[in-house]
C-alpha positions in Angstrom: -45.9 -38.6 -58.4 -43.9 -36.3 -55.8 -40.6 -38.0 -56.0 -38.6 -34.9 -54.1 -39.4 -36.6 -50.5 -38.1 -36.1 -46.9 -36.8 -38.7 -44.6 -36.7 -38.2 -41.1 -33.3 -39.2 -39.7 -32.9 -39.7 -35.5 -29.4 -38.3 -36.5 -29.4 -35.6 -38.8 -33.5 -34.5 -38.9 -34.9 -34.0 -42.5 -32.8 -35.8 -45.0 -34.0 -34.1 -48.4 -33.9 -36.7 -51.7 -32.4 -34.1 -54.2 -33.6 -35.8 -57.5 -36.1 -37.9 -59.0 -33.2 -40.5 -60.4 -32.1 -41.0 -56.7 -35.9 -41.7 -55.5 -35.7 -43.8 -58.2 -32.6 -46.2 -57.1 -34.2 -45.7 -53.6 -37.0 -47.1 -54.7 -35.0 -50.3 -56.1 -34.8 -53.6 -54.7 -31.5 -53.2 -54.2 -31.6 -50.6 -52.5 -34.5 -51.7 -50.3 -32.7 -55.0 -49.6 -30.1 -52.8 -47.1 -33.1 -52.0 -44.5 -32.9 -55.7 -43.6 -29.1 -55.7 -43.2 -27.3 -54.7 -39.9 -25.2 -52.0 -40.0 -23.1 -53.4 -37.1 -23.6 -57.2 -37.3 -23.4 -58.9 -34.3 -22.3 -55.7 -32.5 -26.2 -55.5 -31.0 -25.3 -58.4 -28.8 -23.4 -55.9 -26.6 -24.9 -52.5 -27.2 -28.8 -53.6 -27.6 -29.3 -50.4 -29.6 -27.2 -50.9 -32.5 -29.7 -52.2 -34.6 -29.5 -49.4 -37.6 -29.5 -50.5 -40.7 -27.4 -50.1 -43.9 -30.3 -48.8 -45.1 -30.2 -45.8 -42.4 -26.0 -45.8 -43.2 -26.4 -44.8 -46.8 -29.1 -42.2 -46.2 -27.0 -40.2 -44.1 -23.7 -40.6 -46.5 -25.3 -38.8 -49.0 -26.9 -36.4 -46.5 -23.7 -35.6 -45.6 -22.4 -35.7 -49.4 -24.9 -33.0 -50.0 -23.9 -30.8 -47.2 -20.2 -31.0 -48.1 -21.2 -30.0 -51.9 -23.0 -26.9 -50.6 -19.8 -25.9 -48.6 -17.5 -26.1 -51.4 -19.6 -24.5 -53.7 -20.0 -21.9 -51.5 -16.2 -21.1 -51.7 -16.5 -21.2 -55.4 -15.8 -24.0 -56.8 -17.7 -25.1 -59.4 -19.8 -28.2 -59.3 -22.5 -28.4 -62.2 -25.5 -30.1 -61.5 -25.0 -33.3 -63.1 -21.7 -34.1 -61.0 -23.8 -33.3 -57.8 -26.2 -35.7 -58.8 -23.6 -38.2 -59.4 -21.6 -37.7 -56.3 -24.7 -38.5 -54.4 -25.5 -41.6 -56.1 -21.6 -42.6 -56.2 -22.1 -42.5 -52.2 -25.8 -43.4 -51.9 -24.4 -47.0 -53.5 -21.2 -47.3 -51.6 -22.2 -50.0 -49.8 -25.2 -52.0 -52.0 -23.3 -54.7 -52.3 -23.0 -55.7 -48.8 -24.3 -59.0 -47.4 -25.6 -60.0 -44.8 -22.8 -59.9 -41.9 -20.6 -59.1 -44.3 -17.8 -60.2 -43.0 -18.8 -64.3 -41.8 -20.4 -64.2 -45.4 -16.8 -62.8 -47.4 -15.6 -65.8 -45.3 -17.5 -68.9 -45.5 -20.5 -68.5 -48.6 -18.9 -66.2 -51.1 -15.2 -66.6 -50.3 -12.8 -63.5 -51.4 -15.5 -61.5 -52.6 -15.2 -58.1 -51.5 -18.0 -55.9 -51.2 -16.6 -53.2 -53.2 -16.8 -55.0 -56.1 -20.4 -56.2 -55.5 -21.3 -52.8 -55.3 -19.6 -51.8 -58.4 -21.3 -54.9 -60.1 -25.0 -53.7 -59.1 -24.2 -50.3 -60.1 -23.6 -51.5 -63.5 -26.7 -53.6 -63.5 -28.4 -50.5 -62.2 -27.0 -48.1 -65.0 -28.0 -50.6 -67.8 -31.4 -50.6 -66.4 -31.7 -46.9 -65.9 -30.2 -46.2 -69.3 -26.2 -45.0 -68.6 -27.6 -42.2 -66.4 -25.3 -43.4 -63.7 -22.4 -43.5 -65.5 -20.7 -40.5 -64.2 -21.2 -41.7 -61.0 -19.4 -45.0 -61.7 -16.9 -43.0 -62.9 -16.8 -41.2 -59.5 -17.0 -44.5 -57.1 -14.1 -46.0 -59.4 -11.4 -42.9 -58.7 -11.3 -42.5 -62.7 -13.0 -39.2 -62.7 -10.4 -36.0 -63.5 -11.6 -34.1 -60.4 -10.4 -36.4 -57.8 -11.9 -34.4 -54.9 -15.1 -36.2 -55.8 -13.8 -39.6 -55.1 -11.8 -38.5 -51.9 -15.7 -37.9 -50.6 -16.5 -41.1 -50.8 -13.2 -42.7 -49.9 -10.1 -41.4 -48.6 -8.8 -40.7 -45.1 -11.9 -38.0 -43.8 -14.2 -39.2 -46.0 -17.9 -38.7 -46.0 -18.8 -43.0 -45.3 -16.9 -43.0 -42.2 -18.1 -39.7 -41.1 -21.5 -41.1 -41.2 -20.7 -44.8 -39.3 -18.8 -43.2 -36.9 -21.7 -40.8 -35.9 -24.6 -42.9 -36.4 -23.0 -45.7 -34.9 -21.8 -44.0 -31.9 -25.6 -42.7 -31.2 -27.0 -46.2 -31.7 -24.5 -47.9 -29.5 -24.7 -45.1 -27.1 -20.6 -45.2 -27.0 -19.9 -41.3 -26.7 -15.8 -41.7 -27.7 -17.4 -42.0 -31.6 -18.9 -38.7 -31.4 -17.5 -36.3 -34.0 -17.9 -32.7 -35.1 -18.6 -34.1 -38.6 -20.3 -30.2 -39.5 -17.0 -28.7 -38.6 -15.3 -30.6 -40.6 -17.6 -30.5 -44.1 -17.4 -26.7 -43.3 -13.9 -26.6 -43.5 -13.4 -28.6 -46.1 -11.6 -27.3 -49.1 -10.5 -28.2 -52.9 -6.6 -27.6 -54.2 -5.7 -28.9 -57.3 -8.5 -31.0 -57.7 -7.8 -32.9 -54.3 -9.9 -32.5 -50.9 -8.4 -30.8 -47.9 -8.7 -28.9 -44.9 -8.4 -25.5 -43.9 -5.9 -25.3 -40.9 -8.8 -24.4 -38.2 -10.1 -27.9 -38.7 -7.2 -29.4 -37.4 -8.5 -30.5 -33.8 -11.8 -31.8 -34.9 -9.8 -33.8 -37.6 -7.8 -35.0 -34.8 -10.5 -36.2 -32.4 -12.1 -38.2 -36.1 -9.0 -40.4 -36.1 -8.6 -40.9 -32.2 -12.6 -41.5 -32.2 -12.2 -43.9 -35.0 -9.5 -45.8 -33.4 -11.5 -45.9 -30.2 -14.6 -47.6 -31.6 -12.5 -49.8 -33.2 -11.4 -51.1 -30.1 -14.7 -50.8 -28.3 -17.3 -51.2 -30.4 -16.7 -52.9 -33.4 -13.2 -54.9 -32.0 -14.8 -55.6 -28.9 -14.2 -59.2 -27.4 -18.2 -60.0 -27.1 -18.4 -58.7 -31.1 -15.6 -60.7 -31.8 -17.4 -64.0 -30.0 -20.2 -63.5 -31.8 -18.6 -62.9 -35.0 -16.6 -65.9 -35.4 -19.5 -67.9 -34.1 -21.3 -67.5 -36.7 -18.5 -67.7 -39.2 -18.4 -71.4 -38.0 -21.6 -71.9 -37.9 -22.1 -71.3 -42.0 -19.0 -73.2 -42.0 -20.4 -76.4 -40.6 -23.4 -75.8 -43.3 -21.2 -75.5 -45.8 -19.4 -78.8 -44.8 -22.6 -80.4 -44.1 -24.1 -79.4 -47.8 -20.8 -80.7 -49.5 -21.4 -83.9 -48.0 -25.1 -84.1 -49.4 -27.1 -83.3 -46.2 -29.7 -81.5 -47.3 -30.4 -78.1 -44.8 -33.2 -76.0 -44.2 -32.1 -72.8 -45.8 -34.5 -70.1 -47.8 -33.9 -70.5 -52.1 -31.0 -67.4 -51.8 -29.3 -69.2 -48.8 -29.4 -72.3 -50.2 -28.0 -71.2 -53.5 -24.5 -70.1 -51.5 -24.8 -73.3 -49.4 -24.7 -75.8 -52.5 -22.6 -74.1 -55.1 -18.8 -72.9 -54.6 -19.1 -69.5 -55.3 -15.6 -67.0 -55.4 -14.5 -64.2 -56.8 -13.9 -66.8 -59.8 -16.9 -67.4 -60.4 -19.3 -64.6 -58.7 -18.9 -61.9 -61.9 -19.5 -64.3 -64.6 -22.9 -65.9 -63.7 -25.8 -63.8 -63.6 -27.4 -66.2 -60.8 -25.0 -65.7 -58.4 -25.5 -62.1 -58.4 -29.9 -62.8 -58.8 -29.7 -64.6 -55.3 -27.4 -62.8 -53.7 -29.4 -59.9 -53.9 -32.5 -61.6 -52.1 -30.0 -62.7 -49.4 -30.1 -60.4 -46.0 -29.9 -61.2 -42.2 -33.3 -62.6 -41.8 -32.2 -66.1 -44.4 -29.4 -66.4 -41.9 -31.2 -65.9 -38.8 -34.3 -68.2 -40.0 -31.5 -71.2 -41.0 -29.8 -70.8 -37.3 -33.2 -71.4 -35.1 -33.9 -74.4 -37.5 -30.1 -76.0 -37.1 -30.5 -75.6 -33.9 -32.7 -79.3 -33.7 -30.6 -80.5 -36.7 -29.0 -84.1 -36.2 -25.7 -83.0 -36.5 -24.6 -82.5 -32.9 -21.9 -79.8 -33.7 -24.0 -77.3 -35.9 -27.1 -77.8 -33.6 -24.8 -77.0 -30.5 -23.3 -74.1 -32.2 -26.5 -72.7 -33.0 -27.8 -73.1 -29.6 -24.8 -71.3 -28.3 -25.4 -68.4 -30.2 -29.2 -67.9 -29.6 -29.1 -68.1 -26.3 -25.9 -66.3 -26.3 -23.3 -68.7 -24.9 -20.9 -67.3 -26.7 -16.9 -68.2 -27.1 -14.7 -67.2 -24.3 -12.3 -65.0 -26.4 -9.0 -63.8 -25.1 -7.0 -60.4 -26.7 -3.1 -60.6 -26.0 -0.5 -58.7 -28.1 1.8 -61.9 -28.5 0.5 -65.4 -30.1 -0.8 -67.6 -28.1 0.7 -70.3 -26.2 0.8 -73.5 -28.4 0.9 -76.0 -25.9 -2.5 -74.0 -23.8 -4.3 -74.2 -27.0 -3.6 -78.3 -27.2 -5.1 -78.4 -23.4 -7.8 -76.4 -24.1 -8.1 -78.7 -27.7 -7.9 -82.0 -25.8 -10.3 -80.3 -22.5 -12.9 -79.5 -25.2 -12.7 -82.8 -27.2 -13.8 -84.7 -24.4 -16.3 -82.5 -22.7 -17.8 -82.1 -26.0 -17.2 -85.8 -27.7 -16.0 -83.9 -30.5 -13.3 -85.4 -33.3 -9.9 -84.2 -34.0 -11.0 -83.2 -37.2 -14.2 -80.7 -35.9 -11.8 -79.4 -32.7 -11.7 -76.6 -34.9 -15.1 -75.5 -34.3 -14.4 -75.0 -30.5 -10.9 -74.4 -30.3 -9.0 -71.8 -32.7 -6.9 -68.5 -32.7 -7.0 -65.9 -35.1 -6.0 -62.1 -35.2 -7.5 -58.8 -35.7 -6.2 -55.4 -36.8 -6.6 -51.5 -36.2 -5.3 -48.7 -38.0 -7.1 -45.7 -37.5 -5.0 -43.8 -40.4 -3.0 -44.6 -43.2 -0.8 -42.4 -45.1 0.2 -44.8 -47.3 -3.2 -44.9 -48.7 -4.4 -41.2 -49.3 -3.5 -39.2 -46.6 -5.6 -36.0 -45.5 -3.8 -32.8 -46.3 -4.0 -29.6 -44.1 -4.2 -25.8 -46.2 -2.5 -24.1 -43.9 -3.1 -20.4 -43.2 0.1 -19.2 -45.6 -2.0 -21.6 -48.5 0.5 -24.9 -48.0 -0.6 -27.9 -47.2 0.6 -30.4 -45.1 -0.2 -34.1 -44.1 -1.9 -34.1 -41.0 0.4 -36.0 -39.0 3.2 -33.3 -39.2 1.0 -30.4 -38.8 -0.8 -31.2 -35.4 0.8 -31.1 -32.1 -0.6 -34.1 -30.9 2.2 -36.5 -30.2 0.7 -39.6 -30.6 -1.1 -39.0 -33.9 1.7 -40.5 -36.0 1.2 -43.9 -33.7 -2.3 -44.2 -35.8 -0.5 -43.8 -38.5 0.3 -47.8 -37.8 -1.4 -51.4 -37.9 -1.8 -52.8 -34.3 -2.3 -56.7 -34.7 -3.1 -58.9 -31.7 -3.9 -62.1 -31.1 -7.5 -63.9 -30.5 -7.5 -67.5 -28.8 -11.3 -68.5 -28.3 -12.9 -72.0 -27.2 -15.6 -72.9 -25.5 -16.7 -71.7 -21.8 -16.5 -74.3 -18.6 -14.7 -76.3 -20.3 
């Protein structure tokens, strides 16, 4: 069988699979599992065309891995074969061990698991069944391999995974401020010392990736609508969670139902085998299944929750910079309690504040180095004349306060 196949991309054209091991892990239910898991979540409820996949995500991460390969090779650095292979699968699996909507999963099913480290789980269930070939690339997705440059591909500041969301997601949403010269940037990428820069006439299209990033934090994926939807259905699995503790019995498909009855954290998630065989059969279609069927269900406040969200009567949410105003929150508490007939105890379904966080760029982390024209580098923050650069170079937290409409 032909296993060197092309995929055609709305994004980039023709992706090319460079090896037979990486049609292979394609190929794998693991794998496969990401074409029924939302890149963006809940995000299509404001920008009906972001419906791409992670499936689509990791595709063009390792498009883009191959590109940047080519580039550095082509100012001599040598990469053999076997570490080009790797670095490709280190970024083709970046993101396996997502669930579905991540983030209301990390919080309510499988609490303080991050997806990192499911990721790094299947790729070691992958290598033992494809006989330590993707060992190197472990190696690579960990930061333990000696040429760090690999890693920083995959995971750093400029990295090749948020080349690729920003893009993709910015043509799927059709929000232009996440549009990025991402080929300008692989071209001028660089190696010094084992660790990834870039050459000084890159420095404007670097800028517009971190003001681009920052920008669809706030209005794609930090929008108010997102947000509604988001923590919707963070309560909703909450309420089935708290429903199945008590010994109601919910509709839910075998994988949902697994996470529903059993208490599964990052205690327990890496020593049992069948946490790790269900969650892989989980994706968005268990959870959207459960939702239309809990919306009849006999308990008033996770049929009306579900009903909110599918006929998207979402939370009113509300984005201030300061916390909100305890004693508003009690009206609104005490408002909603009788307009809904709701208990003290399950106000906090309908009535609750959170906050959120943006940093487009941190330093502090791995920060992206400049090779300036007399060979120094510098951190990009001190060689660009843009004055507001070092403000992303900071976490801006505000405040969420979000109840129920007409109330």
């Amino acid at each position: 069988m032909n296993k060197k196949k092309i995929i055609n991309d709305p994004v980039y054209g023709f992706i090319t699979i460079p090896s037979e091991l990486v049609f292979d892990l394609i190929s794998h239910p693991y794998f496969q599992r990401l074409r029924y898991i939302k890149q963006l979540a809940m995000t299509h409820i404001v920008y009906p065309g972001a419906l791409n996949t992670r499936f689509h995500h990791a595709l063009g991460a390792m498009h883009l891995m191959s590109l940047a390969l080519e580039v550095l090779k082509s100012k001599g650095h040598d990469i053999s074969p076997d570490e080009e292979e790797a670095a490709n699968i280190a970024i083709l699996l970046h993101d396996i061990g997502h669930g579905p909507f991540s983030h209301a999963l990390e919080h309510t099913l499988a609490q303080g698991i991050k997806h990192e480290d499911i990721s790094l789980l299947m790729m070691n269930k992958l290598n033992e069944q494809f006989g330590g070939r993707l060992n190197k690339a472990i190696s690579i997705f960990k930061g333990q391999y000696p040429r760090k440059f690999f890693c920083q591909l995959i995971s750093g500041q400029v990295d090749l995974d948020r080349m690729d969301y920003l893009n993709r997601d910015s043509f799927y949403t059709g929000v232009s401020e996440g549009v990025i010269s991402f080929d300008r940037i692989i071209k001028m990428f660089n190696v010094v010392d084992d660790q990834l820069v870039v050459e000084e006439k890159g420095i404007y299209s670097v800028e517009k990736f971190l003001i681009a990033r920052r920008l669809m934090y706030w209005q794609v994926y930090l929008h108010k609508t997102v947000i509604a939807g988001e923590q919707l259905l963070v309560k909703i699995l909450e309420r089935a969670k708290a429903l199945t503790s008590r010994g109601q019995v919910l509709f839910a498909t075998p994988a949902l139902q697994h996470f529903l009855q059993n208490d599964v954290s990052s205690a327990n998630f890496f020593e049992e085998d069948l946490h790790l065989a269900q969650f892989a059969k989980l994706d968005d279609q268990d959870i959207y299944a459960s939702i239309k069927v809990w919306a009849d269900n006999d308990d008033h406040i996770l049929a009306k929750l579900c009903r909110m969200l599918s006929a998207r009567q979402l939370y009113k949410v509300e984005i201030s910079n300061e916390p909100p105003d305890p004693e508003r929150v009690e009206k609104l508490a005490l408002r909603t309690a009788q307009a809904l007939d709701v208990g003290e105890d399950d106000l906090s379904y309908f009535v609750f504040t959170d906050t959120i966080t943006n940093r487009a760029y941190n330093a502090e982390s791995s920060n992206i180095n400049i090779l300036m024209k007399n060979g120094t580098l510098s951190d990009i923050a001190k060689a660009s004349d843009l004055s507001n650069l070092e403000s992303l170079d900071r976490t801006v937290k505000k405040y969420i306060l979000c109840y129920v409409r007409d109330i």
